[in-house]
PDB file of N, CA, C and O in Angstrom:
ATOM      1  N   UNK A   1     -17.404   5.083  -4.432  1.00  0.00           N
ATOM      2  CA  UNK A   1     -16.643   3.849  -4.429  1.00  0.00           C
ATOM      3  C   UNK A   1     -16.542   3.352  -2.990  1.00  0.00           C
ATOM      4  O   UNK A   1     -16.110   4.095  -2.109  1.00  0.00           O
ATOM      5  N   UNK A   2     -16.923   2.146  -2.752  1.00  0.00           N
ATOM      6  CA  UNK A   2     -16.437   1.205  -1.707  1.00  0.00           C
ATOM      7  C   UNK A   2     -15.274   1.464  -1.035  1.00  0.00           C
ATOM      8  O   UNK A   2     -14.318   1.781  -1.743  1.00  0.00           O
ATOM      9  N   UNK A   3     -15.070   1.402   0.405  1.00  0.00           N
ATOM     10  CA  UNK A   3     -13.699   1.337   0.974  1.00  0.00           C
ATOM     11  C   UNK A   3     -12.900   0.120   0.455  1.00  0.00           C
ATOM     12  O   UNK A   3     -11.682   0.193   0.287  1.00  0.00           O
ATOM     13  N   UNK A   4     -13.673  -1.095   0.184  1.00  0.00           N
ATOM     14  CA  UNK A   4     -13.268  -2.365  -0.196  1.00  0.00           C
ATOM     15  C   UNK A   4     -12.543  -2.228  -1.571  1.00  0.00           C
ATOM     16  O   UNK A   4     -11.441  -2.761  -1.703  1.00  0.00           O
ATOM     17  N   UNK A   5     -13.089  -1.564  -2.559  1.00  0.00           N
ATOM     18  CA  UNK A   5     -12.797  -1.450  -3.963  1.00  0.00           C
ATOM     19  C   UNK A   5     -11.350  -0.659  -3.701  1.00  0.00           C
ATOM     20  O   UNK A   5     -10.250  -1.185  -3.872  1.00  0.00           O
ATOM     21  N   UNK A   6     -11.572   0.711  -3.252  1.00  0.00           N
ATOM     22  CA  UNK A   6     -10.356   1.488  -3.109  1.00  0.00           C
ATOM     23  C   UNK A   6      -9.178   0.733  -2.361  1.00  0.00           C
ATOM     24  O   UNK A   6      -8.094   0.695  -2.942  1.00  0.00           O
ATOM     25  N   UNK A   7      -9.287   0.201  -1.263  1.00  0.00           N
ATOM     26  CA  UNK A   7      -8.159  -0.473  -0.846  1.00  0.00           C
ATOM     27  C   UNK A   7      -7.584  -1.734  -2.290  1.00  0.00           C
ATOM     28  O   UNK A   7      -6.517  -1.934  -2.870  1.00  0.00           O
ATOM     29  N   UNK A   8      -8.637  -2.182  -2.350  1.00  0.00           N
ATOM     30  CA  UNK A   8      -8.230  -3.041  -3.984  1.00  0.00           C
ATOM     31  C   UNK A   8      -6.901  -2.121  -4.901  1.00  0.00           C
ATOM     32  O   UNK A   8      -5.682  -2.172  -5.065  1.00  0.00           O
ATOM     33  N   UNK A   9      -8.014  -1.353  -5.298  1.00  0.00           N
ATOM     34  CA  UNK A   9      -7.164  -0.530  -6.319  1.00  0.00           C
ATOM     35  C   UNK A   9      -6.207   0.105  -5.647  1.00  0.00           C
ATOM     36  O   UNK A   9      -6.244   1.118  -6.346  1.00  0.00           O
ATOM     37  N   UNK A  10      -5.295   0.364  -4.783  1.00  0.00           N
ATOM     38  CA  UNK A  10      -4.451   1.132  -3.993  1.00  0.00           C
ATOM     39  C   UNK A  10      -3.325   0.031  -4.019  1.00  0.00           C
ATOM     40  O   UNK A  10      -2.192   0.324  -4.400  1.00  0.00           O
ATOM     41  N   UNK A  11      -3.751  -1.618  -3.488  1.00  0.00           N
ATOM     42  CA  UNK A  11      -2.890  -2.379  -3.657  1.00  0.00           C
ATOM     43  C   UNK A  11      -2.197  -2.840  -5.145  1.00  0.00           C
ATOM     44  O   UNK A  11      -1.108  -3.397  -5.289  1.00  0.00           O
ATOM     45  N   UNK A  12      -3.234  -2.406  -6.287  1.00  0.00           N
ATOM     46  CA  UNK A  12      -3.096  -3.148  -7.320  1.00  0.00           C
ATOM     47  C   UNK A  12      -1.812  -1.471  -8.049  1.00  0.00           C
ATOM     48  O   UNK A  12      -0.859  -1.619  -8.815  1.00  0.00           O
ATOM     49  N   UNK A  13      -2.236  -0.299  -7.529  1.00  0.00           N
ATOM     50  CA  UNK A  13      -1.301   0.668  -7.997  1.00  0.00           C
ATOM     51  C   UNK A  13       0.153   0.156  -7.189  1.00  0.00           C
ATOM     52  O   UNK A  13       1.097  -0.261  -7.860  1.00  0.00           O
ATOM     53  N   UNK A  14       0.208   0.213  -6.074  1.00  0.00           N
ATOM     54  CA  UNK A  14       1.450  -0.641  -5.451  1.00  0.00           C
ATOM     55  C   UNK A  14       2.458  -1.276  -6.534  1.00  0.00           C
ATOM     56  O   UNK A  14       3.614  -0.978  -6.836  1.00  0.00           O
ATOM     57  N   UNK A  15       1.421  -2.434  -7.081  1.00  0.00           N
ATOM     58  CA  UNK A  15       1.725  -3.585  -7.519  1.00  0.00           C
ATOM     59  C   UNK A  15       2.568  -2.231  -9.192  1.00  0.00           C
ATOM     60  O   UNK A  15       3.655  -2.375  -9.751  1.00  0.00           O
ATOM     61  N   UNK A  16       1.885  -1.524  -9.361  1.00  0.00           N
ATOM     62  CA  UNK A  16       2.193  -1.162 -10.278  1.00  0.00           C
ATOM     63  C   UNK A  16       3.290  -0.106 -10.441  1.00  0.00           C
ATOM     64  O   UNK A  16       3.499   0.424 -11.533  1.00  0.00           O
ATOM     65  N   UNK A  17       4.168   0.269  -9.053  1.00  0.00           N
ATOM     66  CA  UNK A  17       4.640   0.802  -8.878  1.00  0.00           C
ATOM     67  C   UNK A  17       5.891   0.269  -8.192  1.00  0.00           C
ATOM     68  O   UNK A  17       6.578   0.924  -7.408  1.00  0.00           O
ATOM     69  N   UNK A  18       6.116  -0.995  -8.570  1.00  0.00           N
ATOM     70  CA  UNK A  18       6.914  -2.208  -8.214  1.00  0.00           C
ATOM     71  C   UNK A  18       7.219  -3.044  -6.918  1.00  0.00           C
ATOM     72  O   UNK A  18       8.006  -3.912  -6.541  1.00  0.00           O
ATOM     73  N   UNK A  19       5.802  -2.052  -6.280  1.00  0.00           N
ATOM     74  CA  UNK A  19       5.393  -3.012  -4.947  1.00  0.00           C
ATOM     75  C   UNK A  19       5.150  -4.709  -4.684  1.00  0.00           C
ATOM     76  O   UNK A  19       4.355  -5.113  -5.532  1.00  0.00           O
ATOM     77  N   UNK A  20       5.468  -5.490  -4.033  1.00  0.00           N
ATOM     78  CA  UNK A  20       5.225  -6.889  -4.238  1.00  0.00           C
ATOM     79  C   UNK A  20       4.374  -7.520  -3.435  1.00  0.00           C
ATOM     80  O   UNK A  20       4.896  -7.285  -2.345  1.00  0.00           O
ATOM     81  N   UNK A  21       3.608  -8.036  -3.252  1.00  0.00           N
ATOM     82  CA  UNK A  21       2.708  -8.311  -1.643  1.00  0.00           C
ATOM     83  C   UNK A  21       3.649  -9.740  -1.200  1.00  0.00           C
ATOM     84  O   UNK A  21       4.035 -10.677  -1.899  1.00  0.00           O
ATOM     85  N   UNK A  22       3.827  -9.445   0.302  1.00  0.00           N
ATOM     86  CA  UNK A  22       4.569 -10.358   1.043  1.00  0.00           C
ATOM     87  C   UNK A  22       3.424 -11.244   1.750  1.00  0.00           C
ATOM     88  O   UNK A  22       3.529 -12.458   1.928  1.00  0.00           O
ATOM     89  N   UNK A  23       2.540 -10.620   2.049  1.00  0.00           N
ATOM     90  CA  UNK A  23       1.809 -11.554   3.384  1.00  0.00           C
ATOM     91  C   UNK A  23       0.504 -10.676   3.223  1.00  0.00           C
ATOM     92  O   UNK A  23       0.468  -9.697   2.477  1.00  0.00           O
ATOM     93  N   UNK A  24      -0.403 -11.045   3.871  1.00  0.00           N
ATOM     94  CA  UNK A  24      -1.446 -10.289   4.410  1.00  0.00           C
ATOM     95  C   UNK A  24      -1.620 -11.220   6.339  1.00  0.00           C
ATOM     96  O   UNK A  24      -1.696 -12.347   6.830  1.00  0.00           O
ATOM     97  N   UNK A  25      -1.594  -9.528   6.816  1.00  0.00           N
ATOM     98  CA  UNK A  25      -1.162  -9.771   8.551  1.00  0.00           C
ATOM     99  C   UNK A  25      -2.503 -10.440   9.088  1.00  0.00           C
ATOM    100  O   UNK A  25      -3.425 -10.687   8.311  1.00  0.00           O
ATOM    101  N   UNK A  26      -2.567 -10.690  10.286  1.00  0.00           N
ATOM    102  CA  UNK A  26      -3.489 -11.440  10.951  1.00  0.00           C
ATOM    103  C   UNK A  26      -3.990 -10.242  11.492  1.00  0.00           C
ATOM    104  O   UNK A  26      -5.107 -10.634  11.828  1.00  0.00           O
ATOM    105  N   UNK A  27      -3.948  -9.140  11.788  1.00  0.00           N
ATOM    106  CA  UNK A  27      -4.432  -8.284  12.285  1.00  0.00           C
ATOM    107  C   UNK A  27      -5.136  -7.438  11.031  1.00  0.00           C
ATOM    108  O   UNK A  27      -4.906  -6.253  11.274  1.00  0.00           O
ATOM    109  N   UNK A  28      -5.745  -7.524  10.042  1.00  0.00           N
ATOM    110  CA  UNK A  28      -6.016  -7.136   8.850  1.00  0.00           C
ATOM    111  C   UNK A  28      -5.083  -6.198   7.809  1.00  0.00           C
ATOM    112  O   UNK A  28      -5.669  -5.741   6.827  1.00  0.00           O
ATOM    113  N   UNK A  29      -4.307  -6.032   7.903  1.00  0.00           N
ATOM    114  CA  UNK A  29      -3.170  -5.418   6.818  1.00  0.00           C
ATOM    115  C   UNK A  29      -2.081  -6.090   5.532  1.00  0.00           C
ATOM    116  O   UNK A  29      -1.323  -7.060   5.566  1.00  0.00           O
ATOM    117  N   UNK A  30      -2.316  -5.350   4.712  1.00  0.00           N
ATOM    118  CA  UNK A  30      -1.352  -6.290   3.421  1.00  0.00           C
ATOM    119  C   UNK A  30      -0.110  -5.347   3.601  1.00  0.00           C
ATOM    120  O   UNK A  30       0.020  -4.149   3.351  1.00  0.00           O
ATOM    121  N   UNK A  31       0.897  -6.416   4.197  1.00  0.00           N
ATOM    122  CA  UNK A  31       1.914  -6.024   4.094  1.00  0.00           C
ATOM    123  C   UNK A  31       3.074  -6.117   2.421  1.00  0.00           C
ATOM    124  O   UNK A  31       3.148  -7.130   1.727  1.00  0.00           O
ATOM    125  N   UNK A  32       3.748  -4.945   2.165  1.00  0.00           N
ATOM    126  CA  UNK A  32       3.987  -5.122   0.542  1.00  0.00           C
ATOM    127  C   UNK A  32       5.772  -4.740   0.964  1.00  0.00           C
ATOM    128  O   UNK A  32       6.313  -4.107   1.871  1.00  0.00           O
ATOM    129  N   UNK A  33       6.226  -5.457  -0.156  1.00  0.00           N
ATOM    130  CA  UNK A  33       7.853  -4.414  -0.500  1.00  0.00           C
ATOM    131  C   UNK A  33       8.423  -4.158  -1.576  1.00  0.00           C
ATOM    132  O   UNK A  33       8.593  -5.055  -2.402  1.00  0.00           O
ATOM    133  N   UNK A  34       8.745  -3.169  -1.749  1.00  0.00           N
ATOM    134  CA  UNK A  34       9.740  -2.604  -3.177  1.00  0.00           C
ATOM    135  C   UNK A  34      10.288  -3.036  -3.351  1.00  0.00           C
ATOM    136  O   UNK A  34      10.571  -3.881  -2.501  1.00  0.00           O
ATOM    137  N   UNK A  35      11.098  -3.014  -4.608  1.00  0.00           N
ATOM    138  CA  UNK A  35      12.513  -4.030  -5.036  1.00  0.00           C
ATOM    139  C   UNK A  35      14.026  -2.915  -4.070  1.00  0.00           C
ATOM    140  O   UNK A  35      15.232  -3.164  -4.088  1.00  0.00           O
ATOM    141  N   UNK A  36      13.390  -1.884  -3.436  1.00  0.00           N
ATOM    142  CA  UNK A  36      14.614  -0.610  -3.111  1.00  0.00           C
ATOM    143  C   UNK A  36      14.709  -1.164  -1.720  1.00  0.00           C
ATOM    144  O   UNK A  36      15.744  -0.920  -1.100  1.00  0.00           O
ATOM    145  N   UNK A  37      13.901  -1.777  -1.226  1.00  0.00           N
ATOM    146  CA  UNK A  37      13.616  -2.461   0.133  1.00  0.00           C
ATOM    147  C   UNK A  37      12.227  -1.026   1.243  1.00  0.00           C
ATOM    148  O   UNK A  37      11.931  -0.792   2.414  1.00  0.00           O
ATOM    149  N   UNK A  38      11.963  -0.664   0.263  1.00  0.00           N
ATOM    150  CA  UNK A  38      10.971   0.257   1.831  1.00  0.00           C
ATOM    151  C   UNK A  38       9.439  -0.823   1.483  1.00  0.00           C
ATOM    152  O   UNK A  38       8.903  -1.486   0.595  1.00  0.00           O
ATOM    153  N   UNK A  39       9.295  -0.403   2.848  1.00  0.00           N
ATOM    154  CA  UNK A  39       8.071  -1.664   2.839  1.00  0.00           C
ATOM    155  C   UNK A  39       6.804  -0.805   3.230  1.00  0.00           C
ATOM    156  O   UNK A  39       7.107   0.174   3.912  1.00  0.00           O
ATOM    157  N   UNK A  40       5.172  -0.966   2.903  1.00  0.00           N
ATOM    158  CA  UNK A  40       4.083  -0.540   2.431  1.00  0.00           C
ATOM    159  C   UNK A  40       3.313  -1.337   3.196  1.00  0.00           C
ATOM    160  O   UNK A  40       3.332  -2.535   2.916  1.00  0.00           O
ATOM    161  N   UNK A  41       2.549  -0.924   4.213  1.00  0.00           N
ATOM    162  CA  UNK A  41       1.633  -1.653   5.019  1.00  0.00           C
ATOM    163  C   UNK A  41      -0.161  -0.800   4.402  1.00  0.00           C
ATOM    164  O   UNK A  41      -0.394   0.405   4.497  1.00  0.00           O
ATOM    165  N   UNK A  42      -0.869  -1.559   3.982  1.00  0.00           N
ATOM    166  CA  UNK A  42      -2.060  -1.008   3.566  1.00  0.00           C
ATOM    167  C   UNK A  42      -3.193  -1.222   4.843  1.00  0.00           C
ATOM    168  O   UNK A  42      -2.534  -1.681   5.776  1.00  0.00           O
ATOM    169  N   UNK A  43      -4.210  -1.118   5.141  1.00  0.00           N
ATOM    170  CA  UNK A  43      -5.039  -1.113   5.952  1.00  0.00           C
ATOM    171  C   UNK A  43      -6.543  -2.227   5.218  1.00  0.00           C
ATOM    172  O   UNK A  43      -7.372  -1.692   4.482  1.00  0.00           O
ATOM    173  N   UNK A  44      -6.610  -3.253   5.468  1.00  0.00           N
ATOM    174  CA  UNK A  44      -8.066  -3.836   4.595  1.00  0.00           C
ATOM    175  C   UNK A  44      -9.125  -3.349   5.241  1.00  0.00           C
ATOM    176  O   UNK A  44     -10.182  -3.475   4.624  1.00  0.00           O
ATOM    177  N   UNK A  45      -9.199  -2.706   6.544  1.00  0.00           N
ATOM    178  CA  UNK A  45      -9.967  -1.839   6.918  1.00  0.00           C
ATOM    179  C   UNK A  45      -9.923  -0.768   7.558  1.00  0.00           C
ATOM    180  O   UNK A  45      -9.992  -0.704   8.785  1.00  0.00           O
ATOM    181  N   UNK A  46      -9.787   0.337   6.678  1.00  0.00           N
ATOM    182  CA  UNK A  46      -9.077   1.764   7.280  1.00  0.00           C
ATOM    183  C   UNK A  46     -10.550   2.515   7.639  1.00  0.00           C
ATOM    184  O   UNK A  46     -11.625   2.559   7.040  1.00  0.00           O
ATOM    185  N   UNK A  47     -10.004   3.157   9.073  1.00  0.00           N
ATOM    186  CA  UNK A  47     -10.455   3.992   9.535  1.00  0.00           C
ATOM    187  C   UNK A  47     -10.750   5.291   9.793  1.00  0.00           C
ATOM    188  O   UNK A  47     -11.830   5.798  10.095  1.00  0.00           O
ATOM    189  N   UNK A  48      -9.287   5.953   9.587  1.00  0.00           N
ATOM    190  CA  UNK A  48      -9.070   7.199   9.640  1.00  0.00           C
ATOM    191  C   UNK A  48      -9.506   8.179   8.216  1.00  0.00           C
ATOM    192  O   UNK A  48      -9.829   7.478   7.257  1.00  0.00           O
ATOM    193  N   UNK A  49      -9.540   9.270   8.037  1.00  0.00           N
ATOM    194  CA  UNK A  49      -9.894   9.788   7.293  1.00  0.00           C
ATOM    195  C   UNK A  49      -8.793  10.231   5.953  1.00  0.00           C
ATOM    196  O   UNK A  49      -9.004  10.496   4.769  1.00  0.00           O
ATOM    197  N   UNK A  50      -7.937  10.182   6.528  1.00  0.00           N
ATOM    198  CA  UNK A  50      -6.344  10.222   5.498  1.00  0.00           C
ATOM    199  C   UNK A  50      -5.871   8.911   5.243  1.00  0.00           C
ATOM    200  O   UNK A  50      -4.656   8.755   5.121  1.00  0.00           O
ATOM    201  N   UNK A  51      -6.470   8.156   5.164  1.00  0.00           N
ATOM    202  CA  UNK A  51      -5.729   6.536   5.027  1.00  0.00           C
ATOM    203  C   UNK A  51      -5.222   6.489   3.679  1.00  0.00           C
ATOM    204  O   UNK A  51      -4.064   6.103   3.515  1.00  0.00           O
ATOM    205  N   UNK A  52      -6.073   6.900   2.486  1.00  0.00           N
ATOM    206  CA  UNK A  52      -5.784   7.073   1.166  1.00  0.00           C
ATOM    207  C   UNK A  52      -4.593   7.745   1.022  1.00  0.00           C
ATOM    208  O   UNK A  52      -3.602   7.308   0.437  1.00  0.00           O
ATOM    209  N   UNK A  53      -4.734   9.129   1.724  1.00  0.00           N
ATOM    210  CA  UNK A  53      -3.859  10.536   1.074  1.00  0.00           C
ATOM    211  C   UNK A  53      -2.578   9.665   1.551  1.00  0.00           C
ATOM    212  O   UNK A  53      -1.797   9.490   0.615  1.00  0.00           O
ATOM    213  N   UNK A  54      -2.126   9.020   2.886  1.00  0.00           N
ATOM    214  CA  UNK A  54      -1.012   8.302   3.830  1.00  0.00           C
ATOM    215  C   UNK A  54      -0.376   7.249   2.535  1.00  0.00           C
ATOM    216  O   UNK A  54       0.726   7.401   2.006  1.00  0.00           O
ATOM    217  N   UNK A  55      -1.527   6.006   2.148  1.00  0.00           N
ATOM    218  CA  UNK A  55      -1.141   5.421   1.222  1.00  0.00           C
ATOM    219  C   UNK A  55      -0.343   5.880  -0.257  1.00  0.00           C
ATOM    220  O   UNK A  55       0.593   5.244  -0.742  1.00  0.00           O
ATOM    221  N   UNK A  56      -0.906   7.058  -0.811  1.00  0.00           N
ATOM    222  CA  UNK A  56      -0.427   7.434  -1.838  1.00  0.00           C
ATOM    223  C   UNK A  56       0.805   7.882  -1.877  1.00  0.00           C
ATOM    224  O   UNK A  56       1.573   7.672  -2.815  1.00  0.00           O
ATOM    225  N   UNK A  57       1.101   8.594  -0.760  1.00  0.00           N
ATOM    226  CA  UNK A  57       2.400   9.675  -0.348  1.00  0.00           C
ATOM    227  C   UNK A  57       3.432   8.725  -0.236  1.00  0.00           C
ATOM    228  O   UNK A  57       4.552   9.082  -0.603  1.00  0.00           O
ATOM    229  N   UNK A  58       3.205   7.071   0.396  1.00  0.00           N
ATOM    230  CA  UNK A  58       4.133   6.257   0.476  1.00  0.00           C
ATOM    231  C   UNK A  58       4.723   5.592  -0.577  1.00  0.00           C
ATOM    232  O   UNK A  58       5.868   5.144  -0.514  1.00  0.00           O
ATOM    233  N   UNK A  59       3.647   5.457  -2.025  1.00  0.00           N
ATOM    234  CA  UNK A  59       4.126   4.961  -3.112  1.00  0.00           C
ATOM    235  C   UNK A  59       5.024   5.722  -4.019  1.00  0.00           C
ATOM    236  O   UNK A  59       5.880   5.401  -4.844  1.00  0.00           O
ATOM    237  N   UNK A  60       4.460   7.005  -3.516  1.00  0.00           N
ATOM    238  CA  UNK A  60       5.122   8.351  -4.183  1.00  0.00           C
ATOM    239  C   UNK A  60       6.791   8.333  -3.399  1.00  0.00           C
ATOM    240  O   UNK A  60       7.851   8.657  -3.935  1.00  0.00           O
ATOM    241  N   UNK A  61       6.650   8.021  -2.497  1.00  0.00           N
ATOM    242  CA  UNK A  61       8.190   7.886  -1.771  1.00  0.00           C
ATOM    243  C   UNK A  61       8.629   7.107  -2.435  1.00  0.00           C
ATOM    244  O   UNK A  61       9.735   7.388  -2.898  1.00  0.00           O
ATOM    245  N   UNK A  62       8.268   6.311  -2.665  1.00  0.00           N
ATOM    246  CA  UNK A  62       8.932   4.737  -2.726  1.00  0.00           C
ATOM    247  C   UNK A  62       9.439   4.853  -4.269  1.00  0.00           C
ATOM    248  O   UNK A  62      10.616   4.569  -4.488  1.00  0.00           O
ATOM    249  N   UNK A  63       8.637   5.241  -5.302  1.00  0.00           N
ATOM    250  CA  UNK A  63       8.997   5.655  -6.535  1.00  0.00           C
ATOM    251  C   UNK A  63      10.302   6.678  -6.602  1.00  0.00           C
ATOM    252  O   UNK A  63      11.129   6.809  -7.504  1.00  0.00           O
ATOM    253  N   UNK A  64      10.226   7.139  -5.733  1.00  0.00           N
ATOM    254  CA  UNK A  64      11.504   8.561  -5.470  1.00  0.00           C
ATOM    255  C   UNK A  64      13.054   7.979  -5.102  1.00  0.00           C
ATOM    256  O   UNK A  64      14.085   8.588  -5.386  1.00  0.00           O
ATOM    257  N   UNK A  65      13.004   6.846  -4.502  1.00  0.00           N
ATOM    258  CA  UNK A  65      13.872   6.236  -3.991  1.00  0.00           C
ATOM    259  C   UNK A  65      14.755   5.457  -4.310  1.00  0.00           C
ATOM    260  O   UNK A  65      14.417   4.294  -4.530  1.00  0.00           O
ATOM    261  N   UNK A  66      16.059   5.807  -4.429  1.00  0.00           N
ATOM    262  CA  UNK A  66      16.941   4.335  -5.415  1.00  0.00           C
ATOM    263  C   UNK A  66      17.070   3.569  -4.808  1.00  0.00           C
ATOM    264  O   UNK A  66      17.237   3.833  -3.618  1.00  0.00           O
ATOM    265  N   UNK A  67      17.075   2.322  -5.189  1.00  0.00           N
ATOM    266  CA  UNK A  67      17.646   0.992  -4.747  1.00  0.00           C
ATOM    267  C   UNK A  67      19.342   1.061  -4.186  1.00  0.00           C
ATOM    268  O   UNK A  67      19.908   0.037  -3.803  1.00  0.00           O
TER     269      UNK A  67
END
């Protein structure tokens, strides 16, 4: 799979995890926020090698978290 596709699908689990997209930054990042208020910065072009595992762990927080 594409880095392009996966960042897709990463935003669209977000979305499904009651993430909202606010903006997408000028510096390439979709910035997102929960209805609990923690906020989710994705990468449209990630570099590092944990960018995924980083992303997931944050939705997994964010699900954990009461409003």
């Amino acid at each position: 799979m594409s880095r392009h596709k996966e960042v897709r699908s990463l935003v669209s689990l977000a979305e499904q995890a009651g993430f909202e997209m606010v903006r997408y930054t000028g510096t390439g990042h979709y910035k997102m926020q929960h209805s609990n208020g923690q906020t989710l910065v994705i990468p449209s072009t990630p570099g590092g090698p944990r960018w995924k595992q980083n992303v997931l762990a944050e939705i997994r927080r964010a699900k954990r978290r009461k409003p």
